[in-house]
C-alpha positions as MATLAB code, in Angstrom:
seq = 'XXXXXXXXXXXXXXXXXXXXXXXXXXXXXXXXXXXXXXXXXXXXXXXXXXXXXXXXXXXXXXXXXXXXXXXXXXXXXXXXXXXXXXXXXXXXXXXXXXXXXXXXXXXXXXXXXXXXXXXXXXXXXXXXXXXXXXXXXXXXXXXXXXXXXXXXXXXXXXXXXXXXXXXXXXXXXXXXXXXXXXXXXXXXXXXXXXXXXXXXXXXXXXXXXXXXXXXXXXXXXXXXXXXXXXXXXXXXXXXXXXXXXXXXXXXXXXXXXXXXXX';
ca = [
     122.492  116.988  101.911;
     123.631  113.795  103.719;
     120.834  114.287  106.312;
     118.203  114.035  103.313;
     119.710  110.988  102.315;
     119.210  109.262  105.640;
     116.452  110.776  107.101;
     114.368  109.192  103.466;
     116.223  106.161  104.312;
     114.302  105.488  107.464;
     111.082  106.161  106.303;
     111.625  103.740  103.238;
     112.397  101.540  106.554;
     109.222  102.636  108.459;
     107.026  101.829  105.584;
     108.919   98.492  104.495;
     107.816   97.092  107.794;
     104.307   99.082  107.516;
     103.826   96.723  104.632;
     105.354   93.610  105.719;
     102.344   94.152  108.515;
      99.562   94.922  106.028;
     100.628   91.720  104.002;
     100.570   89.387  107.407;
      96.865   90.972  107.522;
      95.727   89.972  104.324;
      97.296   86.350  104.774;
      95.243   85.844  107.256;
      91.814   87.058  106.339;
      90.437   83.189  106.491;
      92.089   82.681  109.652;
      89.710   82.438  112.123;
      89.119   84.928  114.686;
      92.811   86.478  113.917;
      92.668   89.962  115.040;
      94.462   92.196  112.493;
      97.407   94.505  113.429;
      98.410   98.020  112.786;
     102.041  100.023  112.403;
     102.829  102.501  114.840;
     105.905  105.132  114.075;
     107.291  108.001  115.706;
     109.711  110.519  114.542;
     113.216  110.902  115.603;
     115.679  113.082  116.992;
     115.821  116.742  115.837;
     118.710  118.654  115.447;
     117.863  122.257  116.902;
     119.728  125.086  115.152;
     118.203  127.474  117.340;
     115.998  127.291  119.925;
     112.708  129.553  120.551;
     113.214  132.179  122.501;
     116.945  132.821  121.260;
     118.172  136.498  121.395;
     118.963  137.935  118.678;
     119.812  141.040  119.781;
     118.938  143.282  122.447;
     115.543  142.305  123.841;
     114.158  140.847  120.793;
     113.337  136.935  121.090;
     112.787  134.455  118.253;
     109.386  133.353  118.779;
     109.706  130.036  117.195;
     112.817  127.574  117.448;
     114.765  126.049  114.262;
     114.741  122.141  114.213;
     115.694  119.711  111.178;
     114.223  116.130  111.770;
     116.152  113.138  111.325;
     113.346  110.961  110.057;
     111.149  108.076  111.852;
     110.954  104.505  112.948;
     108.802  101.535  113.420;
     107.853  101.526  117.205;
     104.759   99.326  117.826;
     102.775   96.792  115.539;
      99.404   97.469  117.538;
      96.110   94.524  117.798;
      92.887   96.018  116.897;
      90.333   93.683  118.788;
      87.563   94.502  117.052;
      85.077   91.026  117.223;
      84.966   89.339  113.791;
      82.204   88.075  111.931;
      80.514   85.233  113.385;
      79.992   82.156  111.107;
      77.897   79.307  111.530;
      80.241   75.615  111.421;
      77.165   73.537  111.918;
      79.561   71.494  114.076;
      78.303   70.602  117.879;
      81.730   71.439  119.320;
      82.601   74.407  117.474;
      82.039   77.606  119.866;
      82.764   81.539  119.128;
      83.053   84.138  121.835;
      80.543   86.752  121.233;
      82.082   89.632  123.059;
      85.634   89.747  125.239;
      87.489   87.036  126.272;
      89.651   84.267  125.589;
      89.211   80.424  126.072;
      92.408   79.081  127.578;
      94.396   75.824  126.245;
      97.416   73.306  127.766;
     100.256   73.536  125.942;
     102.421   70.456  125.942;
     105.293   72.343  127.694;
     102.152   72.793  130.913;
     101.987   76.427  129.435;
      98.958   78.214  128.765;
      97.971   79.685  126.364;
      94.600   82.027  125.044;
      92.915   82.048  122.523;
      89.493   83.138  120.312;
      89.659   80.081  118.378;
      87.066   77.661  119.463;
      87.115   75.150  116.652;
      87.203   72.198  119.213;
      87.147   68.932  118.473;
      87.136   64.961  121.180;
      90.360   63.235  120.829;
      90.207   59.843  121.045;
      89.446   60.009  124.698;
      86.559   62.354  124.621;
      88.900   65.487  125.777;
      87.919   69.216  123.729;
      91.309   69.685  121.907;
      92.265   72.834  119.663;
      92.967   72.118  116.090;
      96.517   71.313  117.299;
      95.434   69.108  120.146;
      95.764   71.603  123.042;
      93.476   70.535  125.604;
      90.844   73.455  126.501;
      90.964   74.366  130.215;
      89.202   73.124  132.001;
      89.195   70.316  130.777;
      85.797   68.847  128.852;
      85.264   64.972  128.729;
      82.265   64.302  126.106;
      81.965   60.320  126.627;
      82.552   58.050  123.287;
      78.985   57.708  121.945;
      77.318   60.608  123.297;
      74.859   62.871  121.394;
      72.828   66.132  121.299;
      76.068   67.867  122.774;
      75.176   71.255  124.477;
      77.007   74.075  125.124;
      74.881   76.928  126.880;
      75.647   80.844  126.529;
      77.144   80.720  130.551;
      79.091   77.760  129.113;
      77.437   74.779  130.478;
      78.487   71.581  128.470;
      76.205   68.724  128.589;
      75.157   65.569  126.270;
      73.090   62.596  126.710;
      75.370   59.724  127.115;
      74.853   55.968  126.614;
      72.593   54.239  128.417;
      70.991   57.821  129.673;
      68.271   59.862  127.736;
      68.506   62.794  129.873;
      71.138   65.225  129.248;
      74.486   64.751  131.687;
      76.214   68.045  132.739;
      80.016   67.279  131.481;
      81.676   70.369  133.006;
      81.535   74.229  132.335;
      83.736   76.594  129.668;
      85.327   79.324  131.437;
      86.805   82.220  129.548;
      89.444   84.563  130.393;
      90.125   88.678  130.571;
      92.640   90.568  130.579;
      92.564   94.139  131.694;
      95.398   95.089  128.258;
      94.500   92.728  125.977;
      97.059   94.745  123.372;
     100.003   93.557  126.183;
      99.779   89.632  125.194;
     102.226   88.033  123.104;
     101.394   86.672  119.890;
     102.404   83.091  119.560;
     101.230   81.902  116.098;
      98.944   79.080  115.608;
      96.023   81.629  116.659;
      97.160   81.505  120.147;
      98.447   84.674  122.968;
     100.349   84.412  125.773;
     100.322   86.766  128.598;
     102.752   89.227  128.718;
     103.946   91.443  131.618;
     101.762   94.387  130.555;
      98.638   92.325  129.517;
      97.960   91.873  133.179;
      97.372   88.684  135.135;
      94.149   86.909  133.508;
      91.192   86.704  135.197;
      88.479   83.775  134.779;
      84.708   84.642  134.508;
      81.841   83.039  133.442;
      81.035   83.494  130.036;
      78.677   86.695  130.381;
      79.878   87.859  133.608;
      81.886   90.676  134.499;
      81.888   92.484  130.734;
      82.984   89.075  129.219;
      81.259   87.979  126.218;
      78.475   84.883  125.992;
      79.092   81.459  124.196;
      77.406   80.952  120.999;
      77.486   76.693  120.013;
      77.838   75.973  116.273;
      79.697   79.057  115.265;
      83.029   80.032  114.383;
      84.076   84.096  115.065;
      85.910   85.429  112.055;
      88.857   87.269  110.761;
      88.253   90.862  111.860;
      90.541   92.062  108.783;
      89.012   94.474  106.377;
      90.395   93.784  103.022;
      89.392   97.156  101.721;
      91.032   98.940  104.267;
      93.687   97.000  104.235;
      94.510   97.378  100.280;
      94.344  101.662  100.991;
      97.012  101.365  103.753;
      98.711   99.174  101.262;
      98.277  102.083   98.167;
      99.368  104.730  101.105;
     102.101  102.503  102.395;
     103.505  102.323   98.259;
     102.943  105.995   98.036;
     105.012  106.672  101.113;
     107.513  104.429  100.111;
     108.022  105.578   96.489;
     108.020  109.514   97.531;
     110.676  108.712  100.489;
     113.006  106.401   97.419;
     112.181  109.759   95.519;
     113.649  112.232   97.929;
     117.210  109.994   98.496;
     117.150  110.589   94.411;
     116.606  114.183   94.216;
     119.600  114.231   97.200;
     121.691  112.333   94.982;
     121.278  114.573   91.832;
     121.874  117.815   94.008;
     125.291  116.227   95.333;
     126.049  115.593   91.543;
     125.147  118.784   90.575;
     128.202  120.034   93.505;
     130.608  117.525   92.481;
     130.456  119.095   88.854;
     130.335  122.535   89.527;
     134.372  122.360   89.551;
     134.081  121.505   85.989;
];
């Protein structure tokens, strides 16, 4: 009877951190381009009472074994990369990825860093900075006072700048790949770093080599389905109230032994 009791125990577990994971989704289904996550579980151990193919007596064999499973765990919180939603910003510097890849950013510690975020904006020196001021590598200059900013699919960047009215090329947008995109490390504000099995990333043009184009004025979504998200969240309850409901059936058949003395 104990084994009820803890085998229900894990699963309340499993699906406590099923939910946290289907809450973090639905948090975040205005961030943009976040790239919603799944739980993973697998079962545990089994205790085998008998195994198949036992004798049982002369040549008879059992043909199928006896195993009692010990309940299941929380092994993987897994990144669907399915593309968002593109939205249009209206804003010059803003820049989705319409396909794979990831534009790359400095952190301050000379880290960097990926992203799908490409809500850029000039710092006061002209440099394309994420919303937290990470420059985007390579590095863009856009010259105080320029207009009619550019950004081409291949990622070509070019304005007019003063005291020119043809276009200047500023420099080109490269984007990234990685050949396990599910292997980088989430690092919060909407950035990834690479992780040992995300593989070593490899710079393309935008376009090129299965990578995605640029598309200027746009924004790429949350990918999160709220929908689907509020089933797994109905399932997840379900789960989780039918597991709490086994460890109190367990209890009331214990009881039900402790009295029979009486």
């Amino acid at each position: 009877m104990m084994r009820a009791l803890n085998t229900a125990g894990t699963g309340m577990v499993s699906q406590q951190m099923n939910l946290d994971i289907i809450a973090n989704n639905l948090a975040n289904v205005n961030t943009t381009a976040f790239k919603s996550q799944r739980a993973e579980f697998q079962d545990l151990m089994y205790q085998t009472f008998r195994a198949s193919g036992a004798a049982t007596g002369g040549e008879n064999r059992v043909p199928q074994s006896v195993q009692i499973g010990l309940g299941s765990r929380f092994s993987a919180s897994a990144t669907t990369f399915t593309p968002g939603s593109l939205l249009t910003t209206g804003n010059a510097s803003d820049v989705a990825i319409n396909g794979a890849g990831f534009f790359q950013v400095q952190m301050p510690s000379g880290e960097t860093a990926y992203t799908r975020d490409g809500s850029f904006k000039p710092d006061a020196n002209g440099l394309l900075v994420s919303s937290d001021g990470y420059a985007l590598v390579p590095n863009i200059t856009i010259p105080p006072g320029s207009r009619a900013l550019s950004i081409s699919p291949e990622g070509a960047v070019s304005a007019i700048t003063p005291g020119n009215n043809e276009p200047t090329d500023l420099g080109n947008i490269s984007i990234v790949m990685f050949s396990n995109p599910a292997g980088l490390t989430r690092a919060g504000q909407n950035l990834y770093l690479a992780g040992g099995s995300s593989g070593e990333p490899q710079e393309v043009t935008p376009g090129l080599e299965g990578s995605g184009t640029l598309q200027q004025n746009f924004l790429e979504g949350s990918n999160v389905q709220v929908v689907e998200e509020m089933v797994k969240m109905i399932t997840a309850q379900r789960a989780y109230e039918i597991n709490s409901k086994a460890i109190q059936t367990s209890d009331d058949m214990l009881s039900i032994l402790n009295n029979l003395k009486r």
